[in-house]
PyMOL commands that place a pseudoatom at each C-alpha (Angstrom):
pseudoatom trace, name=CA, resn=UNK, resi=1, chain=A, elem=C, hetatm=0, pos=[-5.972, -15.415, 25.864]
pseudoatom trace, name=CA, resn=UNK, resi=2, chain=A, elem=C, hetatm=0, pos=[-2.754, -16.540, 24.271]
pseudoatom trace, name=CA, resn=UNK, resi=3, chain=A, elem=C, hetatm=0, pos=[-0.302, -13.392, 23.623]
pseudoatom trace, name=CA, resn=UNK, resi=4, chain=A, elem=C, hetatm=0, pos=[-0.793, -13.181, 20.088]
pseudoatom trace, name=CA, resn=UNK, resi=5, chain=A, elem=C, hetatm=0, pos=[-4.727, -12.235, 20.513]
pseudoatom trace, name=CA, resn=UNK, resi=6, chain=A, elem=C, hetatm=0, pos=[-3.700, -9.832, 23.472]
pseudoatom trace, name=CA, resn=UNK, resi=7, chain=A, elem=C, hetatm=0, pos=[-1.588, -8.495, 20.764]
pseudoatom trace, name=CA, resn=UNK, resi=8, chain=A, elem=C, hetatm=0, pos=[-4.526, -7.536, 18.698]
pseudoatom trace, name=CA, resn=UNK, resi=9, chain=A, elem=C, hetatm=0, pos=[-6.660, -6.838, 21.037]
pseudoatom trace, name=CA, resn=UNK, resi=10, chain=A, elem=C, hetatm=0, pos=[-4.442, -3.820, 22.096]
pseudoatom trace, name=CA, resn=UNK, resi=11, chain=A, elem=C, hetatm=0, pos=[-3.558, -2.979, 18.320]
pseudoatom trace, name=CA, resn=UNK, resi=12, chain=A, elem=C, hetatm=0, pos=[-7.475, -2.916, 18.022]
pseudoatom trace, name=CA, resn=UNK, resi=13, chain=A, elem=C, hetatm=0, pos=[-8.214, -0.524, 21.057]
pseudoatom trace, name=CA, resn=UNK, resi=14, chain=A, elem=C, hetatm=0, pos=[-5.515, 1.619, 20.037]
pseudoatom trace, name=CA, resn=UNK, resi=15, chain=A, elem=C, hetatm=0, pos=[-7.871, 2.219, 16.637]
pseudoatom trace, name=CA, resn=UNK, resi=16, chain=A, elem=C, hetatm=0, pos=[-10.036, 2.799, 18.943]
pseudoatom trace, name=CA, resn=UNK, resi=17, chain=A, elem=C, hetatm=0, pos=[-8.676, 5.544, 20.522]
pseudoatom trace, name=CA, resn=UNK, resi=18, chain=A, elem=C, hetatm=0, pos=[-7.512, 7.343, 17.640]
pseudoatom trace, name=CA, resn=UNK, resi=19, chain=A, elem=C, hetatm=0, pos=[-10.417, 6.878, 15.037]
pseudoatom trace, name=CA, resn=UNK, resi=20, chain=A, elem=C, hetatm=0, pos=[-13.293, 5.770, 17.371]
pseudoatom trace, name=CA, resn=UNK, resi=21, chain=A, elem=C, hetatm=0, pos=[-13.592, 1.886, 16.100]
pseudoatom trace, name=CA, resn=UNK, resi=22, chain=A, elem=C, hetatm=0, pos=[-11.527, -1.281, 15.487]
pseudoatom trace, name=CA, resn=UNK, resi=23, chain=A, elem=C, hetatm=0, pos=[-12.232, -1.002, 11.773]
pseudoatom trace, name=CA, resn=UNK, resi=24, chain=A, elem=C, hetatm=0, pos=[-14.379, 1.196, 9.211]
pseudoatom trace, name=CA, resn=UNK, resi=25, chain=A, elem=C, hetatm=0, pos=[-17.974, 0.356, 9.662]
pseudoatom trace, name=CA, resn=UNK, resi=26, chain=A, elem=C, hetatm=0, pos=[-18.588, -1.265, 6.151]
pseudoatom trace, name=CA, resn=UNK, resi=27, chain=A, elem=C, hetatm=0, pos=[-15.118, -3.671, 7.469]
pseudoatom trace, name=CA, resn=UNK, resi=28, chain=A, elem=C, hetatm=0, pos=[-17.315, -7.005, 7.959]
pseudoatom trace, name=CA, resn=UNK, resi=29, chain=A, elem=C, hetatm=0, pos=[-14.562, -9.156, 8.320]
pseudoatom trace, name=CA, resn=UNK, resi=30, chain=A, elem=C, hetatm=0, pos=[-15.299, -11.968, 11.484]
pseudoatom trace, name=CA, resn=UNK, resi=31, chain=A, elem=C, hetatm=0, pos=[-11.883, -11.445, 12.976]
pseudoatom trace, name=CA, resn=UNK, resi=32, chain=A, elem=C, hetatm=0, pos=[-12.663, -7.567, 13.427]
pseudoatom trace, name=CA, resn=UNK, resi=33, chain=A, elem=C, hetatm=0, pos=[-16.335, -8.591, 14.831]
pseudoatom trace, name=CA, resn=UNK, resi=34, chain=A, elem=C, hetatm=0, pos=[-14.347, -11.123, 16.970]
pseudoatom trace, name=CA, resn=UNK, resi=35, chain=A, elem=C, hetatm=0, pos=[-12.056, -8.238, 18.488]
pseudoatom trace, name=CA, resn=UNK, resi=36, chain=A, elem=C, hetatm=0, pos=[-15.347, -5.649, 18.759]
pseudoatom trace, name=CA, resn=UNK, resi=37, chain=A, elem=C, hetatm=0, pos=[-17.260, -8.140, 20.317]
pseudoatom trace, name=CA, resn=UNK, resi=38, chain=A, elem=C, hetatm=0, pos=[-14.773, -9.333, 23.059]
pseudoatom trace, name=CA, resn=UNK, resi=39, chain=A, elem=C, hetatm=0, pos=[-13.549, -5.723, 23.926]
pseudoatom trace, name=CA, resn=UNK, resi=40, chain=A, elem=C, hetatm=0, pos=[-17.409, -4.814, 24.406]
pseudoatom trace, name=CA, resn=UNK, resi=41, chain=A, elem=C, hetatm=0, pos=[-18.092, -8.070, 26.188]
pseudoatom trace, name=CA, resn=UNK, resi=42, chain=A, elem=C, hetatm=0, pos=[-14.391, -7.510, 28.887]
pseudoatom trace, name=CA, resn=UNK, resi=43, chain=A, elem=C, hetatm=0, pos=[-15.692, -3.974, 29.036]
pseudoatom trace, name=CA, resn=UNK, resi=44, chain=A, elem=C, hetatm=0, pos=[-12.896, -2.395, 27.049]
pseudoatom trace, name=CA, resn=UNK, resi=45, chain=A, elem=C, hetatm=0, pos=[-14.585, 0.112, 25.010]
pseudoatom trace, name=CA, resn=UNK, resi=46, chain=A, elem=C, hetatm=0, pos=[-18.642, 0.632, 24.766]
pseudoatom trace, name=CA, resn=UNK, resi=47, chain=A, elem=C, hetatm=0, pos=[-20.570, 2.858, 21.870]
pseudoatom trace, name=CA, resn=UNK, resi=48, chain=A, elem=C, hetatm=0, pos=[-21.204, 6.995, 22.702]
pseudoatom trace, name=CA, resn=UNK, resi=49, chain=A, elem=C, hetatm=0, pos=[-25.031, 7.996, 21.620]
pseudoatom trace, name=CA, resn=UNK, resi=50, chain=A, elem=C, hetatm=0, pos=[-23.497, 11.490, 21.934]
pseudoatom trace, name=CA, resn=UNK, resi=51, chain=A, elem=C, hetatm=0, pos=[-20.340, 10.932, 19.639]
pseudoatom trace, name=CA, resn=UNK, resi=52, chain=A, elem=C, hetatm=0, pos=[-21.686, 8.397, 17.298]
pseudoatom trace, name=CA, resn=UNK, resi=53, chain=A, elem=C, hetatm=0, pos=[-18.462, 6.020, 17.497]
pseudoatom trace, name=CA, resn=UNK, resi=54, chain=A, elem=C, hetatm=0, pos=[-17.301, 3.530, 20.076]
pseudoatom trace, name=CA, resn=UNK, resi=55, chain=A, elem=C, hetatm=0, pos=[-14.536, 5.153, 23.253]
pseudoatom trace, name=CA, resn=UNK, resi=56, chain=A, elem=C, hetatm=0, pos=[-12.600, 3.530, 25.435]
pseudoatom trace, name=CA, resn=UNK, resi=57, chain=A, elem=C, hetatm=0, pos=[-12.930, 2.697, 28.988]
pseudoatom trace, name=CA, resn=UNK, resi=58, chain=A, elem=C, hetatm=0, pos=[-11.252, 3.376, 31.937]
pseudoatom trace, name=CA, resn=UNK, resi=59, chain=A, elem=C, hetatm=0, pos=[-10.599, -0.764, 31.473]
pseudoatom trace, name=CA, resn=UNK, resi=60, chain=A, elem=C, hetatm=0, pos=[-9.267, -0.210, 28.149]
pseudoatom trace, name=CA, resn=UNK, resi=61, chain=A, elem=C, hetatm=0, pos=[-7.297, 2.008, 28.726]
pseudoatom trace, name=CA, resn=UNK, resi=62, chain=A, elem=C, hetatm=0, pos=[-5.146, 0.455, 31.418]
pseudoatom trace, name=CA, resn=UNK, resi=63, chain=A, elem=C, hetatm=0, pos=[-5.306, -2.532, 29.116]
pseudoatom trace, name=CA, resn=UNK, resi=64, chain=A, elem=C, hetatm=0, pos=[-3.350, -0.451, 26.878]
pseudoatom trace, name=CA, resn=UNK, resi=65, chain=A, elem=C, hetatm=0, pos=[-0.969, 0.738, 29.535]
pseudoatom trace, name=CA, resn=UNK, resi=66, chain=A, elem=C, hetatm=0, pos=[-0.099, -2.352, 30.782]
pseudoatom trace, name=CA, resn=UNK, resi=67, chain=A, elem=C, hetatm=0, pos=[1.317, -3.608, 27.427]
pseudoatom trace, name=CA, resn=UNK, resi=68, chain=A, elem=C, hetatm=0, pos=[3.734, -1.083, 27.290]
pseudoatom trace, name=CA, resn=UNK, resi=69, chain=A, elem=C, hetatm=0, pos=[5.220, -1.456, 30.790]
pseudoatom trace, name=CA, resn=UNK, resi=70, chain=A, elem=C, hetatm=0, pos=[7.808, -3.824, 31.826]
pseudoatom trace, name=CA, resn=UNK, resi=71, chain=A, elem=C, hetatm=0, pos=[7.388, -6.855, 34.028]
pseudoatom trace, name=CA, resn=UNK, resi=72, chain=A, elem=C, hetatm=0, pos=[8.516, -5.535, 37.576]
pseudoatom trace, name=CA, resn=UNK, resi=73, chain=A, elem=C, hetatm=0, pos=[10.602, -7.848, 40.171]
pseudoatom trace, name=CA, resn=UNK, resi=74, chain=A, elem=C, hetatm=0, pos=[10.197, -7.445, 43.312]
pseudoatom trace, name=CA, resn=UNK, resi=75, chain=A, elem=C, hetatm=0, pos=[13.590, -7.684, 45.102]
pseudoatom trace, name=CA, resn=UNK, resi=76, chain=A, elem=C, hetatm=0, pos=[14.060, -8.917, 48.737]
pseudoatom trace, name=CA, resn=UNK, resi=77, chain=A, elem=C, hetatm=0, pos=[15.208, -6.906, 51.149]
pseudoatom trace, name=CA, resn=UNK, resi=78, chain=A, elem=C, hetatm=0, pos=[18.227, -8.390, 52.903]
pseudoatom trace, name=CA, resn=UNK, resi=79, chain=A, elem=C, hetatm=0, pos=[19.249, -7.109, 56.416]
pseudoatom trace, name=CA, resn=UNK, resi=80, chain=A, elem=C, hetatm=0, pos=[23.037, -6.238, 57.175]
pseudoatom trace, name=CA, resn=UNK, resi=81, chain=A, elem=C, hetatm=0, pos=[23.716, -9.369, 59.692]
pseudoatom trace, name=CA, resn=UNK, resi=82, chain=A, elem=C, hetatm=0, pos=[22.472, -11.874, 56.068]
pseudoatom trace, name=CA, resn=UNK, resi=83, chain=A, elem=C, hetatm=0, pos=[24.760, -9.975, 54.406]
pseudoatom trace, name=CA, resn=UNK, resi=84, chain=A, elem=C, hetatm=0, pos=[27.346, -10.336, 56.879]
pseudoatom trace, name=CA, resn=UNK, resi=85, chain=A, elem=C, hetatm=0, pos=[26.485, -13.805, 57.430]
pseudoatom trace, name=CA, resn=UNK, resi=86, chain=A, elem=C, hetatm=0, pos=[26.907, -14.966, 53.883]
pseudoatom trace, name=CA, resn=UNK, resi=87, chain=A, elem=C, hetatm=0, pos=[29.226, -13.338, 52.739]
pseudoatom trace, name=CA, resn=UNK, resi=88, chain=A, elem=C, hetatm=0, pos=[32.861, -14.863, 52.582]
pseudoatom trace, name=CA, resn=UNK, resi=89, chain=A, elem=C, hetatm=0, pos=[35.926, -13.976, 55.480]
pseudoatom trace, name=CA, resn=UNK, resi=90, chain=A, elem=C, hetatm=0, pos=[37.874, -11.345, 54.548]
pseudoatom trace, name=CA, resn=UNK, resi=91, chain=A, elem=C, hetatm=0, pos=[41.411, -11.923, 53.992]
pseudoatom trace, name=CA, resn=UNK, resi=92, chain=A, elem=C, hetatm=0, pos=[43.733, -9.343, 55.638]
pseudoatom trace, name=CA, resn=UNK, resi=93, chain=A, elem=C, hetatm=0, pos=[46.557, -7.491, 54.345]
pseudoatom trace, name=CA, resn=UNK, resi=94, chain=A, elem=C, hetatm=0, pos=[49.779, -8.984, 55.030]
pseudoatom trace, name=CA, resn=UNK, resi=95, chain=A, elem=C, hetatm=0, pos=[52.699, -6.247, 55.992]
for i in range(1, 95): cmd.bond("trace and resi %d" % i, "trace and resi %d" % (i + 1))
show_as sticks, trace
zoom trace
């Protein structure tokens, strides 16, 4: 999924959240039954009997999450004698 449809796809399940669907129900445009139909099919949101409206997932909701996070780096931890080892002689002061 390139990052532009990711894009919507979170836009979408953020509507989701708030007013219970991706678009109003009479909405038959194919891009919004694109984006219902592959957050239903990844498991991103699913339709309540008991509400009437579509929720979220646990899935969809860390979908959600994740967009708004920033890449970590993990770092290498470097021991005292690599340091030591690598790093250039030290000049000393001259009196």
């Amino acid at each position: 999924m390139t990052d532009s449809h990711e894009t919507k796809l979170v836009e979408a399940l953020r509507k989701v959240d708030v007013h219970g669907d991706i678009a109003p129900p009479h909405v038959q445009d194919p891009m919004t039954m694109v984006l219902r139909q592959t957050a239903i099919q990844a498991d991103l949101m699913r339709w309540d009997d008991n509400r009437g409206h579509y929720v979220l997932t646990g899935t969809g909701r860390i979908r959600i999450n994740s967009r708004n996070r920033a890449p970590g780096s993990v770092l290498r931890f470097r021991k005292r004698e690599e340091l030591a080892e690598n790093a250039p002689p030290r000049q000393s002061k001259a009196d």
